[in-house]
C-alpha positions in Angstrom: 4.3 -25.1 2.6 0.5 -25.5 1.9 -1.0 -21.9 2.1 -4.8 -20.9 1.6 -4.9 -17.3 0.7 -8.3 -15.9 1.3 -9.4 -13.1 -1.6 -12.8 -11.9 -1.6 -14.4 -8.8 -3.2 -13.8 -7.1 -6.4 -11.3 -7.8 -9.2 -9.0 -4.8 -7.9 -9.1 -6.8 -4.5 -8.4 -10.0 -6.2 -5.0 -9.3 -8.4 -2.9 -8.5 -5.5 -3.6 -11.6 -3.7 -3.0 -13.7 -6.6 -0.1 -12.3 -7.2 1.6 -13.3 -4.1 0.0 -16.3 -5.1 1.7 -16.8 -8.2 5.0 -16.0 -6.6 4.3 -18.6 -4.1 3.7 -20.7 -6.0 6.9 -20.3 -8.3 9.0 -20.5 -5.5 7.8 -24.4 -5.1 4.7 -23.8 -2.5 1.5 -25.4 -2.9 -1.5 -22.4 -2.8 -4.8 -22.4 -3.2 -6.4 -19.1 -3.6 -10.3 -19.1 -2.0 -12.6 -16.2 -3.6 -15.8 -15.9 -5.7 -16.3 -18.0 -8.8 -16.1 -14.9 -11.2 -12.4 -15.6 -11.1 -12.0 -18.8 -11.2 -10.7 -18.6 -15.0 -8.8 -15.5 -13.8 -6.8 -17.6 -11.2 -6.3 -20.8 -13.1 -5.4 -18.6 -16.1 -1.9 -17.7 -14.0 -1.4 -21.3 -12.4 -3.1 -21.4 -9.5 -5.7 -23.5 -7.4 -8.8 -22.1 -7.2 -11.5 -22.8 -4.5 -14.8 -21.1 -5.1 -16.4 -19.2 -1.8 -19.4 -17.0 -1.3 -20.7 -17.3 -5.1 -20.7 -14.3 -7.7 -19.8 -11.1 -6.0 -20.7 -9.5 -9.8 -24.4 -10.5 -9.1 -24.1 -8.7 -5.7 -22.9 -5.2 -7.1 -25.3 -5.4 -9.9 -28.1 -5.2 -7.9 -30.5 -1.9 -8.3 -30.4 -1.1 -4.4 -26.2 -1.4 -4.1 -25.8 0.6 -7.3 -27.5 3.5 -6.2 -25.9 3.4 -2.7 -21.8 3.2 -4.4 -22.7 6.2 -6.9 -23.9 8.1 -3.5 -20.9 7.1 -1.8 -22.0 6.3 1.5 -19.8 4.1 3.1 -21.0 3.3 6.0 -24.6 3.1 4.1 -22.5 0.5 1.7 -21.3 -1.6 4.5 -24.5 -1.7 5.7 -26.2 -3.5 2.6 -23.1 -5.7 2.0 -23.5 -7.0 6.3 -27.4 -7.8 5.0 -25.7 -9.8 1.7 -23.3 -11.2 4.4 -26.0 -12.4 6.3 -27.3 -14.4 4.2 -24.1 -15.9 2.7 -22.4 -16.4 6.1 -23.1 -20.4 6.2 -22.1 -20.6 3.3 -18.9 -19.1 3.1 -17.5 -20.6 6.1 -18.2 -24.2 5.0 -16.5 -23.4 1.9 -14.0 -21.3 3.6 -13.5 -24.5 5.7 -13.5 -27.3 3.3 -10.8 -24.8 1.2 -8.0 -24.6 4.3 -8.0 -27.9 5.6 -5.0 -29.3 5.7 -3.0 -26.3 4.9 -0.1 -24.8 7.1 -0.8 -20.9 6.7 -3.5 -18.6 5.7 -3.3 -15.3 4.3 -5.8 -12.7 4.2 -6.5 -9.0 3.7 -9.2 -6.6 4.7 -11.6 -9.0 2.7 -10.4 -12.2 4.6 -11.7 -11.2 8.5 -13.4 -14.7 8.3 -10.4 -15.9 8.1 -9.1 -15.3 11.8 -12.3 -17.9 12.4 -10.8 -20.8 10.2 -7.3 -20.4 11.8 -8.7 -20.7 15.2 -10.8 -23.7 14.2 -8.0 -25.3 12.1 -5.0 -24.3 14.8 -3.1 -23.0 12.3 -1.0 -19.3 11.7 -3.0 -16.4 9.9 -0.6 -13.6 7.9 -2.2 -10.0 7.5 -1.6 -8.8 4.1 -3.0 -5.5 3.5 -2.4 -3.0 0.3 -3.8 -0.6 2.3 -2.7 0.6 5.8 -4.3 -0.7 8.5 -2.1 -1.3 11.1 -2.9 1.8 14.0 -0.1 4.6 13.7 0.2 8.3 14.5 2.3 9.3 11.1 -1.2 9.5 9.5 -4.9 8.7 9.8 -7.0 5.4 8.6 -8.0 5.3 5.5 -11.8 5.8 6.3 -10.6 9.6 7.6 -8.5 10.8 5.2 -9.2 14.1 5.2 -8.3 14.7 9.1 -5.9 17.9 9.1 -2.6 17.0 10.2 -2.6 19.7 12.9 -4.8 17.5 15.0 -1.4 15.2 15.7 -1.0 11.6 16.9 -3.8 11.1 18.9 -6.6 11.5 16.7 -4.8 9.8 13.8 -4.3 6.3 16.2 -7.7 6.3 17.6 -9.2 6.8 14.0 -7.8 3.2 13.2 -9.6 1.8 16.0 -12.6 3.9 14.6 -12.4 2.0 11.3 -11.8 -1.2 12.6 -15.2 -0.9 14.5 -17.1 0.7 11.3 -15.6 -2.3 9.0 -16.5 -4.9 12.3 -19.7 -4.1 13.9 -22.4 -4.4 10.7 -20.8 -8.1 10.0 -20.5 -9.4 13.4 -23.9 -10.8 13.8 -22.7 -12.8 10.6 -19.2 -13.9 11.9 -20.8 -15.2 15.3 -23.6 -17.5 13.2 -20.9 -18.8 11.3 -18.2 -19.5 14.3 -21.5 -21.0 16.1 -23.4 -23.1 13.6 -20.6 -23.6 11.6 -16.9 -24.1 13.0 -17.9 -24.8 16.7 -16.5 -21.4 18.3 -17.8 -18.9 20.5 -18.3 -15.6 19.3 -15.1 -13.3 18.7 -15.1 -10.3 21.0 -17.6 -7.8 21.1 -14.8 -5.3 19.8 -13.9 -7.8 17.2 -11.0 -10.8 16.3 -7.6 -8.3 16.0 -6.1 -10.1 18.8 -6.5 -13.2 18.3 -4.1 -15.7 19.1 -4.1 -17.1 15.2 -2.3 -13.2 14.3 0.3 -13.1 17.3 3.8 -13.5 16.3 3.4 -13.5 12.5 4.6 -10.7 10.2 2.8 -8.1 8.9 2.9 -7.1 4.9 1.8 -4.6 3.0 1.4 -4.7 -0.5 2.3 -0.9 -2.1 5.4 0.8 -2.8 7.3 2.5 -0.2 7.9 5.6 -2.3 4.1 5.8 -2.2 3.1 5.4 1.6 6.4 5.2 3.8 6.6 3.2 6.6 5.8 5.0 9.5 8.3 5.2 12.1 6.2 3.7 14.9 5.5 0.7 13.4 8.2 -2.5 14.5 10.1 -5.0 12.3 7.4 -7.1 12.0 5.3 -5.1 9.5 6.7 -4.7 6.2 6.3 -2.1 3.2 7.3 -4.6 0.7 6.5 -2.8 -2.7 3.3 -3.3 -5.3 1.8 -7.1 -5.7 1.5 -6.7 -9.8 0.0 -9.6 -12.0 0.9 -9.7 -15.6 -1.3 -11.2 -18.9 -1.7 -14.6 -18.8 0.8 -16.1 -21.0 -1.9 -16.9 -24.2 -3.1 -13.7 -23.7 -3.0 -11.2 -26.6 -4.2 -7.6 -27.0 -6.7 -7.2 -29.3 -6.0 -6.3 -32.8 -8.7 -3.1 -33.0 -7.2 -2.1 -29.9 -3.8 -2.4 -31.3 -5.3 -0.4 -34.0 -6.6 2.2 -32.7 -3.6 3.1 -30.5 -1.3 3.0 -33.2 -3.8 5.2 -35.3 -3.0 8.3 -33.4 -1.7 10.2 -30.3 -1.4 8.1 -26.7 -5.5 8.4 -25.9 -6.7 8.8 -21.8 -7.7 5.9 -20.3 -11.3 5.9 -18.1 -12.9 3.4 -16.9 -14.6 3.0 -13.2 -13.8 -1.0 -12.8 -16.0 -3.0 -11.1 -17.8 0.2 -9.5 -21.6 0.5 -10.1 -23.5 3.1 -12.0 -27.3 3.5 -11.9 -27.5 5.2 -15.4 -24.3 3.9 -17.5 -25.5 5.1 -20.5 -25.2 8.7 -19.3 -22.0 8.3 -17.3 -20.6 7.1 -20.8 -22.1 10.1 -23.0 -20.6 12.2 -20.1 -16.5 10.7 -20.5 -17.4 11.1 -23.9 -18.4 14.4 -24.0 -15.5 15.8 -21.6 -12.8 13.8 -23.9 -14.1 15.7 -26.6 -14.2 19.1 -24.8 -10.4 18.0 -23.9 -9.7 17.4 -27.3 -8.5 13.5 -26.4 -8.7 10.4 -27.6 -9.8 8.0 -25.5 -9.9 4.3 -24.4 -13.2 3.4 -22.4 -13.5 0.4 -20.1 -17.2 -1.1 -19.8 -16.7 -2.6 -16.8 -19.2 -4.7 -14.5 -21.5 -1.3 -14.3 -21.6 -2.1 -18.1 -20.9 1.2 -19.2 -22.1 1.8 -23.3 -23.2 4.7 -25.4 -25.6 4.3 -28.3 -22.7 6.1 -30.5 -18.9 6.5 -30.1 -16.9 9.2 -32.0 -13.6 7.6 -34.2 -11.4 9.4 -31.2 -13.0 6.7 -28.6 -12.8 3.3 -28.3 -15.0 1.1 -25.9 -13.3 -2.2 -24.3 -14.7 -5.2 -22.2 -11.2 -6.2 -20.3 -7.5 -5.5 -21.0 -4.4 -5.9 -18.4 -3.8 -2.4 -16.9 0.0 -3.5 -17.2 0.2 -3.8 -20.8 -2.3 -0.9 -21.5 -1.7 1.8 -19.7 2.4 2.6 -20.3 0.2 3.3 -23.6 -1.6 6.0 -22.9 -1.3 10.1 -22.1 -3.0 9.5 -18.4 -5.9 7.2 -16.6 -9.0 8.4 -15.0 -10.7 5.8 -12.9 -12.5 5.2 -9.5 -9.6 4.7 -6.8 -9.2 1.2 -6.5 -6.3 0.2 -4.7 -5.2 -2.0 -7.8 -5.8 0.7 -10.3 -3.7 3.2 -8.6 -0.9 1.1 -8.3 -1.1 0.4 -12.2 -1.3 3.7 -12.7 1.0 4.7 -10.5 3.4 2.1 -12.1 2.7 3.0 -15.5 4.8 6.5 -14.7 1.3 8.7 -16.1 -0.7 11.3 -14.2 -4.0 9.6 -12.9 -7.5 11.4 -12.3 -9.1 9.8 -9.6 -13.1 9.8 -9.4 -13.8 8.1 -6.1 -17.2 6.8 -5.0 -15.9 5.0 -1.8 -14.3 3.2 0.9 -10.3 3.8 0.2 -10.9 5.1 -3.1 -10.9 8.9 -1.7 -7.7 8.0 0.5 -6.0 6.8 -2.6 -7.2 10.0 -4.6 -5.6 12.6 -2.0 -2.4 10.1 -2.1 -2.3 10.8 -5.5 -2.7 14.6 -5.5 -0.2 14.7 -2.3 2.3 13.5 -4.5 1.7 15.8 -7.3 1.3 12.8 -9.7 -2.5 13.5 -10.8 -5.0 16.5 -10.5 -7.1 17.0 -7.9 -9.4 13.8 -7.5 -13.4 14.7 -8.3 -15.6 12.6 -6.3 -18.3 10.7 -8.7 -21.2 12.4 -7.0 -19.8 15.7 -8.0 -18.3 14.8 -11.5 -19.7 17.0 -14.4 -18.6 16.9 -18.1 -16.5 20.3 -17.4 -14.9 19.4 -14.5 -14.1 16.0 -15.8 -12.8 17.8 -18.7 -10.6 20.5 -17.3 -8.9 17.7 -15.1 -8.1 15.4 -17.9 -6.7 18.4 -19.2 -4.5 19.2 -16.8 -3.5 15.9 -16.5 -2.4 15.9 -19.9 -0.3 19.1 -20.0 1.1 20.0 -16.8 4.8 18.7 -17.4 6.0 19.1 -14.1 2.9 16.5 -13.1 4.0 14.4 -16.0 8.1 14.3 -14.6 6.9 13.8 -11.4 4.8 11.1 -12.5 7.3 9.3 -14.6 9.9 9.4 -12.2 7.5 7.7 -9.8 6.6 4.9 -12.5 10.7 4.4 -12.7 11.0 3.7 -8.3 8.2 1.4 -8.7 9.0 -0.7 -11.6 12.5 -0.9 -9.9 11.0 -2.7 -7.2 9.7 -6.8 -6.8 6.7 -6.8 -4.0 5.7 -10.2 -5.0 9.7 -11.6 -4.4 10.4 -9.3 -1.1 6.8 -11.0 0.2 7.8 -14.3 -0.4 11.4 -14.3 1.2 9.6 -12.9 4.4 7.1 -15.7 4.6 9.6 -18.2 3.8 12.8 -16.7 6.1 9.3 -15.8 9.4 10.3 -18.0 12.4 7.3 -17.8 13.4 5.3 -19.5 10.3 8.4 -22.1 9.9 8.1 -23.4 12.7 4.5 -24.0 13.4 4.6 -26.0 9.6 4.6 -29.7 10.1 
């Protein structure tokens, strides 16, 4: 089969996707994976097509306005300023969008991808939802975007908050989406209340990219959707860890991993001098990731070390435990990895993933970034460092996960679907 799959947003939102690619791919496919051009050495690096859409999404979160609004933690304030950034990009992404999926047989796309129902229609061809977060409307629990509603509400409130979020995530780039069917592909606008049933989704399975020891299945979903266990990318074959890196590992206890990925901070400086403060009131070593907010400190102590990229799958079965922002793809490294993780959320799913993580009694309570103080960042790396139990529970976690192969279980199901084999010509 030819497949296009569609990958926008942040590195975290990325891996996944070209994971599935990579197995894909393996199993004799031909994939292209469309997404911004910061990746492009990222994709190619693991052996497969790139096609550039919707220019530097780096550039985008860099910008003084968006910074401010992620450290605040406003989501629908966030969505808000990316619909304005989607405005202006929305020609633009569907051409490329377009010119990327012609002539392939399936698309696949996430949360990230909703452009994507658009193509398929213009292009007549299947699109697969592949989420690695839920998405699909149940009554076992509520959407990500609420969290925090008490179970004693029941059902009902939990099913109609997916319908909630689907309008919160729809409504701010609609305007955008009907430009680009218009001027763009030819269509009329998708409904008012947004593409979820279009005829390019019906009949296709659903997947769902995290482990099932993490987030069941919830019994009132059908045989269609599918748990099928973490999406995990390796190094790249040339890569190698860095020899101070190496270094400084060997040079003394497992050290705590932070770093806040890809998420924004308006003073990094300071958000630096604070991990490093509350490491040292922890009495921990540490490992600090710059990230794109470009976090640095005039001065680090011996105990901390301060890194521009490293695989989360070779770095973090090396350390005590990992603090960092909630990112779907972090968690699940983390996760993985069999340590406790400290979750500092500043948005979107990052909060639901937090509260997952304290539900399972794998990680301390998660500290939101607006709230997060040298002492309270302190006490939970702490914890996270010498609770026992939390470090059992952990590891025996790490050991159902690494026991499972997302990336293969996804692959049979695309390949063994009805539905997608027989629509490919």
């Amino acid at each position: 089969m030819r497949i296009a799959i569609i990958a926008p947003g942040s590195r975290g939102d990325v891996e996944p996707y070209l994971a599935l690619g990579q197995g894909l791919t393996k199993a004799g496919h031909l994939v292209r994976l469309l997404s911004h051009s910061d990746f492009e050495a990222l994709v190619r690096a693991h052996g497969v097509e790139f096609w550039p859409i919707g220019g530097s999404v780096q550039d985008v979160l860099q910008t003084t306005d968006l910074r401010q609004t992620i450290e605040g933690g406003n989501f629908v304030k966030i969505l808000s300023q990316m619909a304005n950034e989607a405005q202006r990009g929305a020609m633009d992404l569907a051409r490329d969008g377009l010119a990327g999926c012609r002539g392939m047989d399936l698309l696949v796309a996430g949360l990230g991808g909703i452009f994507g129902i658009a193509l398929a229609e213009k292009l007549g061809i299947p699109l697969l939802q592949a989420y690695y977060i839920p998405f699909t409307p149940t009554g076992a629990y509520p959407s990500f975007i609420f969290s925090a509603l008490p179970s004693w509400l029941g059902s009902g409130p939990n099913l109609w908050s997916y319908h909630i979020a689907r309008q919160l995530m729809w409504q701010p780039f609609r305007t955008a989406d009907a430009r680009a069917r218009q001027e763009v592909l030819g269509l009329p606008p998708a409904p008012s209340w947004g593409p979820f049933d279009s005829e390019a989704l019906r009949g296709y399975p659903i997947l769902y990219a995290y482990s099932p020891s993490v987030i069941p299945p919830p019994p009132d979903w059908d045989d269609a959707i599918h748990v099928t266990g973490y999406w995990f990318l390796g190094p790249a074959e040339e890569w190698e860890p860095p020899a101070a890196l190496v270094e400084f590992l060997q040079s003394g206890p497992p050290p705590v991993y932070v770093g806040f990925g890809s998420m924004s901070n308006r003073n990094p400086e300071a958000t630096a001098n604070l991990i490093v403060e509350a490491l040292g009131q922890a009495q921990q070593r540490g490992v600090l990731l710059s990230g794109w907010s470009g976090l640095r400190t005039a001065e680090l102590p011996d105990s901390v070390l301060m890194v521009d990229s490293v695989p989360f799958s070779w770095l973090f079965p090396r350390v005590a435990a990992v603090v960092h922002h909630g990112g779907a793809g972090t968690t699940a490294a983390g996760l993985r990895a069999g340590v406790p993780s400290l979750v500092v959320p500043f948005f979107g799913d990052q909060p639901f993933w937090g509260r997952r993580v304290r539900e399972l009694e794998v990680g301390p309570a998660p500290v939101p970034r607006r709230r997060l103080t040298v002492d309270r960042l302190a006490a939970a790396i702490h914890e996270a460092v010498t609770d026992q139990d939390m470090r059992r529970r952990a590891s025996e976690l790490g050991s159902k996960i690494q026991a499972e192969d997302g990336v293969a279980r996804a692959v049979a199901i695309i390949e063994q679907s009805p539905g997608i084999r027989d629509g490919v010509t």
